[in-house]
Each structure stands twice: as structure tokens, then as C-alpha cells.
N, C-alpha and C positions, 0 to 999 in steps of 0.2 A: 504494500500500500504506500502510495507517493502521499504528495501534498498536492492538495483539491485545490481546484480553482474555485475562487466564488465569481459568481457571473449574478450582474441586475438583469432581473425581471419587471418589464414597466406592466401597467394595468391593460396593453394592447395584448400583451404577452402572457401573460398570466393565463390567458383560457387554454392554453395552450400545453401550460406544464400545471395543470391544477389535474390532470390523472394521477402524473408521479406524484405531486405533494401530496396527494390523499393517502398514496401508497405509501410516503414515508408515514406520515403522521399515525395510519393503521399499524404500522410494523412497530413504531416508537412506544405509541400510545395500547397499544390493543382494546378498544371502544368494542363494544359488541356492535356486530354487523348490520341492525340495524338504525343502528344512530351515523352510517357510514354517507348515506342518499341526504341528511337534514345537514352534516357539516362538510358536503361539496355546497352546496346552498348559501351554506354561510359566508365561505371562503370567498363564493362569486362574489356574494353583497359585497363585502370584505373590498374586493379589491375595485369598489367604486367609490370609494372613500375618499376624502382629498387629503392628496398627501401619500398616497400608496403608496408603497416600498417594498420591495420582496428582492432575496438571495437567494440565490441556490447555489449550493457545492456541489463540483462534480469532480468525479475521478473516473478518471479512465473512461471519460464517457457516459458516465451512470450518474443519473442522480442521486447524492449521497444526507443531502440536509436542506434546509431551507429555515428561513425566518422570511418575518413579515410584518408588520405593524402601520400607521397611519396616524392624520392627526386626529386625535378625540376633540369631539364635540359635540351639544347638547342635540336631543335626538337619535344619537347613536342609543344603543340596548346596554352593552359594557359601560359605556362610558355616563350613562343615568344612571345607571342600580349601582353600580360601586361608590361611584359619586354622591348619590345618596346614603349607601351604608357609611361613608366616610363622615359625611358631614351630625349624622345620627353617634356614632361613636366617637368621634375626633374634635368633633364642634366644625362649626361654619366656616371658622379663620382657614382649619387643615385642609378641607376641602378646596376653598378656592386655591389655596397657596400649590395644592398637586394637580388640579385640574384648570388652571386658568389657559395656560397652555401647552399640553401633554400629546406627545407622541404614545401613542398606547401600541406594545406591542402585544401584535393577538396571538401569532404562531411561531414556533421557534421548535423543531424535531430534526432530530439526527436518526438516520438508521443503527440499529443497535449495535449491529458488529462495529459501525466509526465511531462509537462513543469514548469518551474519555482520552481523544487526542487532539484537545484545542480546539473541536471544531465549531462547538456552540461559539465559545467565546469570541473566532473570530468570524460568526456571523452575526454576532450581536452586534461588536464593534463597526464589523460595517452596516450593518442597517443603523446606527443611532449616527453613524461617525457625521454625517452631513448636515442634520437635524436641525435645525435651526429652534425646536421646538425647549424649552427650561425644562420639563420632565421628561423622565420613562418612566410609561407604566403597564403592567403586568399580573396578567394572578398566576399561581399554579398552584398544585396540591399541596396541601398543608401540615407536608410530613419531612423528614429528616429526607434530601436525595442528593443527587449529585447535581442536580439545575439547582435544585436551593442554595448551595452552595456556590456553586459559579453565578448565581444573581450576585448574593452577597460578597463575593470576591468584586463585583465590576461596583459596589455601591450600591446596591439594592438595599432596601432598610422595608421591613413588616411597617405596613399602614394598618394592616388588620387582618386576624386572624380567625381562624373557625367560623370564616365566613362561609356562607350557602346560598349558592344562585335559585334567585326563585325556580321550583318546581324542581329541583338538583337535590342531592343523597349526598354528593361531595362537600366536605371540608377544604378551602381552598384559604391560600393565605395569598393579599391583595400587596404585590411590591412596588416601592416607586423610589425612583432614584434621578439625583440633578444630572444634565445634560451639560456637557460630554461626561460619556461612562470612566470611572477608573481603570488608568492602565496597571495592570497588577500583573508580576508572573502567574503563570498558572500554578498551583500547589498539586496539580492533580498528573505532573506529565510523567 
């Protein structure tokens, strides 16, 4: 295994590599099968967003990871209900101070065999690297992992914890971190 190229994906392009992404994120994540048709859906919406932004690493050809994110703003789904659980937990000041104007990243999966060689970190890097946006924000599962760790490696900090998307079973912790990400070595290579 070499070192991946990361290549942009603009919002013309996206419908284009939105099969593989689904593929990684199914391999990364394992969603049961039917929740697989509602989050190609989301991803389309996803990438009409303004501000879109999508990576993909490849090696050798293959698509091996991807990130994504865009700018949040009111109206969006994520970017209401978290906003509002923030501002319910954190008070109204916290809320505006991460949402005023936040790049919210939605997706961000590696296929499992490339995990743990740098390759999130440097997709994150570059999808935030440009951003013009004061935040990144973020949820993911609310448990000890190796993405919790690499958020928190780049400046990620807990907004809130043991949170629940309406009509969701998961425990998700909501991360937000100031723009530009921290350059850190990896502790993980």
C-alpha cells in the first residue's frame, strides 16, 4: 500500500462517485441494509448545500476514503437540532459562538483495511484546510474510538454529549472545533 492521492470532488461530480462513497461508508460504518437507499438521499441533498466540499483518496485506483462537509445554516436538519440541543444545554451565548458560522462536517469514512495510516487526518485537513468558515462541526458516536481520538488530536472539544437524534437509538457526542484544524503528529502511526 502507497500513499493515496486525495483528489476534490465538486457538487457536478459528486453524483458521480456517490456509489463508491456509499460503498465506503457501508464497509466503514456497517448500517443495516436498509437504512443504505434513505443515506444515498441524504448525501445527494448533502451535496446541494453551499459550500460543498468532498475528498476522496485513492490508491491504486480504488476509492479508499472520503470526507465531506459544507456550510451550516439555519434550515439545514443537522444544523437546527444540534443547534438547538446546544443552545438548551450550553445556553444561547455557546450556541451562537459555534454556529454563527460553521462549516459542518457530515461525512468523513475510510475503508477499514486503510484505517489507522493518516488517512482521516489528512482528509480532514484538506477539506477544512480552505474554509474560510470560524468553526468545524461534527457528531459521531459517543464512545471511546479511534475518530474520537483523531477529532480530538486536530482540536475537536465535546459540545455535548449523550446526545440523541430525534427518532435515533444512538448516543452521539456533538464536536466543534476553531478553524484552521490543529497541526498535531499523529500518535496513532
Amino acid at each position: 500500500m502507497g500513499e493515496a492521492e486525495l483528489q476534490r470532488v465538486g457538487r457536478e461530480g459528486f453524483p458521480g462517485v456517490l456509489d463508491s462513497v456509499l460503498a465506503i461508508y457501508s464497509a466503514a460504518m456497517r448500517p443495516p441494509g436498509e437504512q443504505l437507499a434513505g443515506r444515498q438521499s441524504i448525501m445527494r441533498n448533502h451535496s446541494g448545500y453551499p459550500g460543498f466540499s468532498c475528498w476522496i483518496a485513492l490508491e491504486d485506483g480504488a476509492r479508499v476514503g472520503f470526507a465531506y462537509g459544507f456550510h451550516g445554516a439555519p434550515g439545514q436538519w443537522w444544523h437546527d437540532v444540534v443547534r438547538r440541543g446546544l443552545a438548551e444545554v450550553g445556553g444561547e451565548a455557546a450556541a451562537r459562538e459555534w454556529f454563527a458560522d460553521p462549516f459542518e462536517i457530515a461525512e468523513i469514512h475510510v475503508l477499514p483495511e486503510y484505517q489507522g495510516r493518516g488517512l482521516g487526518r489528512r482528509l480532514l485537513h484538506r477539506l477544512t484546510g480552505d474554509r474560510t468558515e470560524r468553526t468545524a462541526l461534527l457528531s459521531t458516536h459517543d464512545r471511546l474510538s479511534a475518530a474520537r481520538h483523531l477529532y480530538r488530536d486536530l482540536g475537536f472539544v465535546d459540545l455535548l454529549s449523550d446526545f440523541e437524534f430525534p427518532g435515533g437509538t444512538e448516543s452521539y457526542a456533538i464536536m466543534g472545533a476553531r478553524l484552521p484544524l490543529a497541526v498535531q503528529p499523529s500518535s496513532r502511526r
